[in-house]
C-alpha positions in Angstrom: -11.6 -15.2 8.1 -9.8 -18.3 7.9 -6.9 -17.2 6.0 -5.0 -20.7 6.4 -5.5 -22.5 3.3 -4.3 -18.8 1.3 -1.1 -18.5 -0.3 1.5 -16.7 2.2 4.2 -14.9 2.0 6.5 -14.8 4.9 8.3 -11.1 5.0 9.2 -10.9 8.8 11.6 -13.6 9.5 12.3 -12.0 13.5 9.2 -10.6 14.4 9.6 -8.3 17.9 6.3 -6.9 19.5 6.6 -3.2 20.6 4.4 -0.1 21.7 4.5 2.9 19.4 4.7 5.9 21.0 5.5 9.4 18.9 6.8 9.8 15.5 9.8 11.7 15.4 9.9 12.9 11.6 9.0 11.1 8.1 10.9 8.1 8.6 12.0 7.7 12.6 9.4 6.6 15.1 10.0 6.1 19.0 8.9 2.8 20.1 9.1 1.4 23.2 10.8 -2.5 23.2 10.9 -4.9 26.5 10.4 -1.2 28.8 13.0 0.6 26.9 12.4 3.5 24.2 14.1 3.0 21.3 14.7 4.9 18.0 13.1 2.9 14.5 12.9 3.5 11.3 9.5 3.6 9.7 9.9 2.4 5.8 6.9 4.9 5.1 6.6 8.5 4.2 3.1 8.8 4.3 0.9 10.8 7.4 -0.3 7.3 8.8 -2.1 9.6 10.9 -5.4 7.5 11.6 -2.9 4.6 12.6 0.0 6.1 14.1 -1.8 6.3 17.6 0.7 6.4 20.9 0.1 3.2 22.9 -0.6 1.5 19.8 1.2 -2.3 19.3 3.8 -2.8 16.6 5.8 -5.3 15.0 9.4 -4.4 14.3 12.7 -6.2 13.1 15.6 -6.1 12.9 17.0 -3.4 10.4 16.8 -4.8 6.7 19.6 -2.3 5.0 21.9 0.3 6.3 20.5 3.4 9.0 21.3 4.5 12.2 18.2 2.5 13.7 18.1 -0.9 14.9 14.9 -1.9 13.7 11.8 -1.4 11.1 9.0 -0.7 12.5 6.6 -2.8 10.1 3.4 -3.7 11.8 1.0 -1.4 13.3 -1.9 -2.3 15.3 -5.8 -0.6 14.5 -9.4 -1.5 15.0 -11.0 -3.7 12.3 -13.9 -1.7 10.4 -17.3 -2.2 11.5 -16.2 -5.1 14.6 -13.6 -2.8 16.0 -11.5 -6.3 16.8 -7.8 -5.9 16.9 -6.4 -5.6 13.5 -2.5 -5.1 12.1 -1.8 -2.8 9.2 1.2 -2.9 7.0 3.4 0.1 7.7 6.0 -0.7 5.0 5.6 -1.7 1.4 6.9 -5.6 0.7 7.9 -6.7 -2.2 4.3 -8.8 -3.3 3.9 -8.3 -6.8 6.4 -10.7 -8.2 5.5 -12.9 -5.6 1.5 -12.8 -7.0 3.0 -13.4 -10.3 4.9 -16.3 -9.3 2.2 -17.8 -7.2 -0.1 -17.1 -10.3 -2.7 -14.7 -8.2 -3.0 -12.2 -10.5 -2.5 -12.8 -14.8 -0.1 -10.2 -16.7 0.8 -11.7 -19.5 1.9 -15.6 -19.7 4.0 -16.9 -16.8 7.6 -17.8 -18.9 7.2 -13.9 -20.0 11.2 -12.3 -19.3 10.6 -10.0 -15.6 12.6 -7.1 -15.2 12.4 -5.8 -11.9 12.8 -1.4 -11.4 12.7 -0.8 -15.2 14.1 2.8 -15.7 12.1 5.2 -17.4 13.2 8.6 -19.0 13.6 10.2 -15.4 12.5 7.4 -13.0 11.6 4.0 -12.5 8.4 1.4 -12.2 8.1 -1.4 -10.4 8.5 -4.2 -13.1 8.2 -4.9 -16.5 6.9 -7.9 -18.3 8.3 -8.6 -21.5 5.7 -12.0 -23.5 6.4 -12.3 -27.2 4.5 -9.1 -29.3 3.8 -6.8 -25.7 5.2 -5.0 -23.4 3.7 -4.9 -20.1 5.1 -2.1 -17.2 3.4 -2.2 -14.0 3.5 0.5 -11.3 2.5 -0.9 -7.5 0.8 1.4 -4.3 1.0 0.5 -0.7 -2.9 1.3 0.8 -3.4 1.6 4.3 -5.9 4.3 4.5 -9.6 3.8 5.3 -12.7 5.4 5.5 -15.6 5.2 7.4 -17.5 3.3 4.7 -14.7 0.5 4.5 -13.0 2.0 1.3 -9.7 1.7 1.0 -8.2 5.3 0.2 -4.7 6.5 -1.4 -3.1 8.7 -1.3 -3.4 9.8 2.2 -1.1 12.6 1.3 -0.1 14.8 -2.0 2.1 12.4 -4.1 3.4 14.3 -7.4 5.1 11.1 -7.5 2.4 8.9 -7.9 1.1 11.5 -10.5 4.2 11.4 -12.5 3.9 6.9 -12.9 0.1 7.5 -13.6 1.0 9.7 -16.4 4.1 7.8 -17.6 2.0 4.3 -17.6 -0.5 6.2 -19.9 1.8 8.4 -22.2 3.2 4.5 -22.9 0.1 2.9 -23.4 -0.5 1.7 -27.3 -1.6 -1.8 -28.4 2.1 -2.9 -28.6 2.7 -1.7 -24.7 0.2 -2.2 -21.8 0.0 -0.3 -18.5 -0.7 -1.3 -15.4 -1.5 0.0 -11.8 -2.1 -2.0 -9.1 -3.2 -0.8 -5.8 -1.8 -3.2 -3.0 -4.3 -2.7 0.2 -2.6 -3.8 3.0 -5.7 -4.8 5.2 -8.0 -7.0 5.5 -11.5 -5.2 6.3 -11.6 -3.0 3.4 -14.6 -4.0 1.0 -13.8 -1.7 -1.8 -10.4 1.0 -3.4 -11.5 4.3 -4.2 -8.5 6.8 -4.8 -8.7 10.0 -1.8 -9.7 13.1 -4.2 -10.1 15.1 -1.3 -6.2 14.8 -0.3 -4.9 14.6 -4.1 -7.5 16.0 -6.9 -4.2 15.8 -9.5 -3.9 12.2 -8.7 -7.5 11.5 -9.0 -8.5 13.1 -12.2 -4.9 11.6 -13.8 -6.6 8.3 -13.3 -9.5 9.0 -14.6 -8.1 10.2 -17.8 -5.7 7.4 -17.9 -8.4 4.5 -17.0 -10.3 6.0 -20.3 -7.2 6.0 -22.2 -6.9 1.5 -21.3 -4.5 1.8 -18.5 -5.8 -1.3 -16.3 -5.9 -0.3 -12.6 -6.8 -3.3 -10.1 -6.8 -3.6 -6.2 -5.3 -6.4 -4.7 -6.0 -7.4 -0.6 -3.9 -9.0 1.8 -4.6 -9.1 5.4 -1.6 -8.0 7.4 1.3 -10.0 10.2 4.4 -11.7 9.9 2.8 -13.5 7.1 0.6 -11.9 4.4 -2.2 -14.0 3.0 -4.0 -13.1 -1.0 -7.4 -12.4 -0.1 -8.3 -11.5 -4.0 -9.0 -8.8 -6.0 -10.9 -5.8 -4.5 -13.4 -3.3 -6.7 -12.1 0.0 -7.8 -14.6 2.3 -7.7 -13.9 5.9 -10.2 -15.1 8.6 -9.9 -14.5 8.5 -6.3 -17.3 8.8 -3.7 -16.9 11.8 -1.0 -14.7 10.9 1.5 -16.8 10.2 4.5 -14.2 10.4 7.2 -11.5 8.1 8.5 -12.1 4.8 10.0 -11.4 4.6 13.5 -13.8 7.0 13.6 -12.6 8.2 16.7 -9.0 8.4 16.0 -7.4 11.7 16.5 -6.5 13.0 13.0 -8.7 15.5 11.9 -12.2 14.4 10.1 -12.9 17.3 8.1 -13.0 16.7 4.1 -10.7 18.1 2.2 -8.1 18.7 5.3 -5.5 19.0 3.5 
C-alpha cells in the first residue's frame, strides 16, 4: 500500500524501538529498551490480548503528561491479516478527529462551523461538538485495534458501560435540530470491514442498533499505523454483527472461544 501521497499526521515526534515483554496491570507495561527493562505506561485500558505478545516490538516515547514512567508505550507490533507481514498497531488513542476535520477527510457539518473540543454533558463528556448555523452536531470517537479472523475490525474487546453510556447519550440528543455522531477510529491497516464485538459486549451492540434506527450516523474511519498515521478512507459498518469467528493472529495466545468473556 503506497500510503505516501495520503494525508499524515505526525503524533510521535521521538520515536524509540523496544521489545514488550509482560504487562504489569491496566496501564504499566515492562519493556525492554537498549538491553535494559524498563517500566511504561500503556495509554490503553483495554485487554490488547491478541497484540500484547512478549517478544513483540514496540514504539515508545518519551512520557507526554505527568506519571511515574518515562515513556508511552504507543506502537505495537502484529502480523498483517491474510500476508502475516509485519504490521504496527496503535496502542494509544491520538487525537485524529479534528485533525480529519481540518484536513477535510471526513464532512460534519461546513468547515467555518465553531469546534468545541470535550463538550460536557449532564454527567460526562464527548469528544467534540460542532456548532454550523441551525444544528448541532456532537461526535463521540473509538480507538479499534481488535481483529478477527475474517479481517473485521472488532470493538469493544472488553465490557465498556462507558461506551454504552455515549451511545445512549448521542441518541437520547438526537432530533432534527441536534445530530449524533459515532465514529469508530480503526487503527490498522488490514482490516476490510467494522463490526461491533457482540460476543464481548451484547449491551453495547444492541444500544447501536437501536440508536442506528433512531438516525445516529456511525462511520469507520482507517488509518494504517507508525510514527506517522496515514487516512486510508472510510471502512463499512456492518450491523447486526456477524459471529465472531476468532481472533486474528490466529495463533496468538488469547483464548479463541466465542463469547469468552
Amino acid at each position: 500500500m503506497n500510503t505516501n501521497a495520503r494525508p499524515a499526521f505526525d503524533w510521535i515526534k521521538a520515536p524509540q524501538n523496544a521489545q514488550f515483554l509482560r504487562r504489569l496491570n491496566r496501564f504499566a507495561c515492562l519493556v525492554k529498551l537498549d538491553g535494559r527493562e524498563c517500566k511504561d505506561h500503556l495509554p490503553n485500558s483495554g485487554r490488547l490480548e491478541e497484540l500484547l505478545i512478549p517478544g513483540a516490538p514496540v514504539i515508545i516515547e518519551k512520557r507526554r503528561d505527568q506519571g511515574k514512567t518515562l515513556h508511552d508505550t504507543l506502537l505495537i507490533q502484529t502480523k498483517g491479516f491474510h500476508s502475516g507481514d509485519p504490521l504496527w498497531v496503535v496502542c494509544d488513542t491520538p487525537k485524529l478527529l479534528r485533525w480529519a476535520l481540518d484536513m477535510q477527510l471526513v464532512q460534519i457539518g461546513p468547515r467555518d462551523s465553531e469546534i468545541s473540543m470535550e463538550p460536557r454533558l449532564a454527567d460526562g463528556r464527548l469528544d467534540l461538538r460542532l456548532q454550523p448555523p441551525g444544528v448541532d452536531h456532537w461526535i463521540e470517537t473509538k480507538s479499534v485495534n481488535l481483529l478477527d479472523r475474517q479481517g473485521l475490525a472488532r470493538f469493544p474487546d472488553a465490557p465498556t458501560p462507558r461506551g454504552l453510556k455515549h451511545v445512549q447519550a448521542l441518541q437520547q440528543m438526537q432530533s432534527a435540530a441536534v445530530h449524533g455522531w459515532l465514529i469508530f477510529m480503526v487503527m490498522r491497516a488490514d482490516a476490510i470491514g467494522f463490526a461491533p464485538f457482540a460476543e464481548r459486549d451484547p449491551n453495547l451492540t444492541a444500544a447501536l442498533l437501536h440508536a442506528q434506527y433512531s438516525g445516529l450516523q456511525i462511520l469507520a474511519l482507517q488509518f494504517s499505523a507508525g510514527p506517522r498515521l496515514h487516512f486510508i478512507g472510510k471502512l463499512p459498518v456492518i450491523l447486526p454483527p456477524p459471529p465472531f469467528p476468532g481472533f486474528w493472529p490466529s495463533d496468538s495466545p488469547c483464548k479463541q472461544a466465542v463469547g469468552h468473556p
